[in-house]
N, C-alpha and C positions, 0 to 999 in steps of 0.2 A: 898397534899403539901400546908403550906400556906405559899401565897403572898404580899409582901409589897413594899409598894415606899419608906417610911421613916422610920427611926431608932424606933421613936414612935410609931409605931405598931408592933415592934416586941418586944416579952416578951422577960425580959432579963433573962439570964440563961446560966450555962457551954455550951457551945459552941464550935464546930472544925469549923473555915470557910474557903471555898474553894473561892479564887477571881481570877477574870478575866475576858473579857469579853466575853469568849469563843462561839465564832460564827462558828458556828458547830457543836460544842459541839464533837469534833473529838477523837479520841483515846487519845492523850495526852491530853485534856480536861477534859476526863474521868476519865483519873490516878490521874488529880489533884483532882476529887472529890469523887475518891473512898477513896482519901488518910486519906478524911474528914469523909468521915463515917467512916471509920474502927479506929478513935480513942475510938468510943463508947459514944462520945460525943454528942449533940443535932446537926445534919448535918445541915447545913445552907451553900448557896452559897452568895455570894453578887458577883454583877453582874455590868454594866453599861447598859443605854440604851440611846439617842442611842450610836453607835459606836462611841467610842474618835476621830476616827481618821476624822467621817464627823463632828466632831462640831468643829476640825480645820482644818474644809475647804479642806480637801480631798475628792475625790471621790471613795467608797467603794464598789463592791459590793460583799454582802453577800453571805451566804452559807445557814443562817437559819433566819427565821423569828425571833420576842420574844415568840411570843407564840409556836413555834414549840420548842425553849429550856428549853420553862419552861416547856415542858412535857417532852423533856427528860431528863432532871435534878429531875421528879417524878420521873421517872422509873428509875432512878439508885437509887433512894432509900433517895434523899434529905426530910428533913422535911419543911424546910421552904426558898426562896430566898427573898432577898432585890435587886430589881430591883432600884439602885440610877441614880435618871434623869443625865444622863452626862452635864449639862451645862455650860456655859462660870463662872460662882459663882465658881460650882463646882471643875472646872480644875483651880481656882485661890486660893482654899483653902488646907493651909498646909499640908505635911502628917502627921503632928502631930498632930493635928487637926482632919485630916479625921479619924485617928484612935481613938481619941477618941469619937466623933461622930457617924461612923457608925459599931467601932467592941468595943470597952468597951463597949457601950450604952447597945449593945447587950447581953453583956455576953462575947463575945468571948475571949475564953483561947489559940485557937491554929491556929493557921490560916496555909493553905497549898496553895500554888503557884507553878509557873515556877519561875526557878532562874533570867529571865530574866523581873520577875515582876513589875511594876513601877506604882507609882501614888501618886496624888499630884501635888501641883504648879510644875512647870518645872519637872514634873514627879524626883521630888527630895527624892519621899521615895520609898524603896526597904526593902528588906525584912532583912540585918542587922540593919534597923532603925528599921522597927516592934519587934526586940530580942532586942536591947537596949533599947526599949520602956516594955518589960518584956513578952510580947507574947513567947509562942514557937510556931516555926517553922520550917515545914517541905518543904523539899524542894525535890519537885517532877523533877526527869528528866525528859527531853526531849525525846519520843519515836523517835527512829532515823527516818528522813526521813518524819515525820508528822506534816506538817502545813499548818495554812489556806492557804496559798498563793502557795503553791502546792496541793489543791485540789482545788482551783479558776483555775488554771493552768488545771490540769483534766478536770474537767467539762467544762471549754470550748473548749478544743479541743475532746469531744464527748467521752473521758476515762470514761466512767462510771464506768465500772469496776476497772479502777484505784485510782477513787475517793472513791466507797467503801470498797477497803483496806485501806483506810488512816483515814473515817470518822469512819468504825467498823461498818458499816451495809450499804445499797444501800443510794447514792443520791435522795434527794427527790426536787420535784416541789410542792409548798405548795400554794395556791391560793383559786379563788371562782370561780363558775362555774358561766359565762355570755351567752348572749345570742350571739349566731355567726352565719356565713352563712346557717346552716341546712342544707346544700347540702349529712353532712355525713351519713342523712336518706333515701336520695334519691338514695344512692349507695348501701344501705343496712347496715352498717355501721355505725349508730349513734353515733356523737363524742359530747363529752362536751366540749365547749372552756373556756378553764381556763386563766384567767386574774390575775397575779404575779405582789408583790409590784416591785414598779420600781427600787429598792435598791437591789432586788436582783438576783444573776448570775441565769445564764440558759444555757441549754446545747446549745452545737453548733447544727446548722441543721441539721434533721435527720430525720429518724425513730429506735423508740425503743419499744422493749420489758421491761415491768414492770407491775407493779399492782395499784391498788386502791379499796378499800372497800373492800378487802380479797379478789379479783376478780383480774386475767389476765389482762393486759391492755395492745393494742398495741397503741405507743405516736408518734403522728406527732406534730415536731419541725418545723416550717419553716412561709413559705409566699406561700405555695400552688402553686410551680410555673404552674402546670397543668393547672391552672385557671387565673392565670396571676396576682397574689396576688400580693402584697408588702408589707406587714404589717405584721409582728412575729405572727403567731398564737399558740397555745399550745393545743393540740389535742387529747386528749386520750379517745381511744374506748374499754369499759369495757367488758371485753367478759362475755355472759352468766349473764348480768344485765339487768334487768326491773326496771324502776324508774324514777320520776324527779329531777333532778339535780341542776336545776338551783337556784342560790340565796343560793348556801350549799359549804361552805368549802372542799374544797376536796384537800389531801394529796395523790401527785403520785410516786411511787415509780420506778426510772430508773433503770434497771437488765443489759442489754446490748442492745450496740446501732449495727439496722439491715441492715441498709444501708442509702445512699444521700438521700434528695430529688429528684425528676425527675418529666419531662414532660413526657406524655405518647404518644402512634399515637391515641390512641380512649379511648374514657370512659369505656370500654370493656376492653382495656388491662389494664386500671387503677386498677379497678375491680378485674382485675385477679391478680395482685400484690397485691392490699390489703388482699385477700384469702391467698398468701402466707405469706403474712408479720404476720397475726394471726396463721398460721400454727405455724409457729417461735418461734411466741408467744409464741403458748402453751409447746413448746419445751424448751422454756428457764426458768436458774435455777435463785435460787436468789444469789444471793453473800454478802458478809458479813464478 
């Protein structure tokens, strides 16, 4: 797939575009941009980054990084997105304008949305301005029941499974592997602590079953109260991996959450619950 920030690097050409800033890229996100390919058209998304809602001063958190959407906006089969810097410029320029700017410039013949679509100064264009403006448009409904603000809702109260019927595959923790206490070597149990932009949600305290690098993974969620933490740690132990981790991106995927946190009476019975927390593990399916 190629990527662009501005209209000038994308060649222009018939065009279907999918807009939004779909963070998550969830099931109805998807319909809007399957709606884009299956015209036969050259598939292109145009996207914002970052989120409209923090460049006016809201506090948002996400569900996906950019780079975790621009890969799944490959794998649904897009050819190219326009990633448009969302700035204060940009939220002040017309939608007449922006359409001419960032979808004629392009190419683009067909643009697909939510009917709840908007953009532009005072978000004053919608998608009967883009048909009066001579686009066609398709108008993608709403999957009942699917929105980002109902899988922010999941994921923090520990629904994983809830969140991966709304997103269309498992909850993922998307981060970099840092360097942490090491203690999960000394239990036998070597954990990578993964460090997450600050923009984005995270499950509630836990332990969970998931994976990473095609590998089982049990995930501790929490502040280690065993040890008298206070600090969120993100915790996942790759079963059946040899490797260094550290300084390397790593995409974790949440399956189902096993239980609280807990203090234990000895390092011993710590121990023995983390044996069962991997038993679990490997017991558990992925959902999707």
């Amino acid at each position: 797939m190629r990527l662009a920030h501005t209209p000038g690097q994308v060649e222009r050409q018939p065009r279907a575009a999918a807009m939004g800033t779909f963070d998550g890229v969830h099931r109805g996100h998807q319909a809007v941009v399957k709606a884009a390919i299956e015209t036969g058209l050259a598939a292109t998304v145009v996207t914002f980054d970052p989120h409209p809602r923090v460049v006016l001063g809201n506090r948002v958190e996400q569900v996906a990084t950019l780079e975790r959407r621009l890969e799944l906006f490959a794998e649904l089969g897009v050819e190219t997105t326009l990633v448009a810097s969302f700035t204060s410029e940009l939220m002040r320029l017309e939608p007449e304008e922006f359409a001419k700017s960032y979808l004629r410039a392009i190419g683009v013949e067909v643009v697909a949305a939510g009917e709840d679509f908007r953009f532009g100064a005072k978000r004053r264009g919608d998608l009967e301005l883009l048909e009066r403006l001579g686009f066609e448009v398709l108008r993608v409904p709403e999957v009942p029941g699917v929105s980002s603000s109902a899988i922010r809702t999941a994921i923090a109260s520990g629904d994983v499974g809830g969140a991966a019927h709304l997103l269309g595959r498992p909850y993922e923790l998307d981060g970099v592997v840092v360097a942490g206490d090491q203690r999960g070597g000394t239990l036998g149990y070597p954990t990578a602590n993964l460090a997450i932009e600050p923009q984005l949600i995270c499950a509630d305290f836990g332990i969970y079953a998931g994976s990473a690098l095609d590998h089982l993974a049990a995930v501790s969620i929490g502040t280690n109260p065993h040890y008298g933490g206070t600090e969120r740690r993100i915790e996942p132990f790759l079963l059946d991996y040899a490797g260094d981790l550290y300084g390397k991106r790593l995409v974790v995927e949440l399956w189902q959450r096993l239980r609280d946190e807990a203090v234990f009476e000895s390092e011993e019975a710590l121990i023995e619950q983390i044996g069962l927390d991997v038993q679990a593990t490997r017991a558990a399916v992925r959902p999707g």
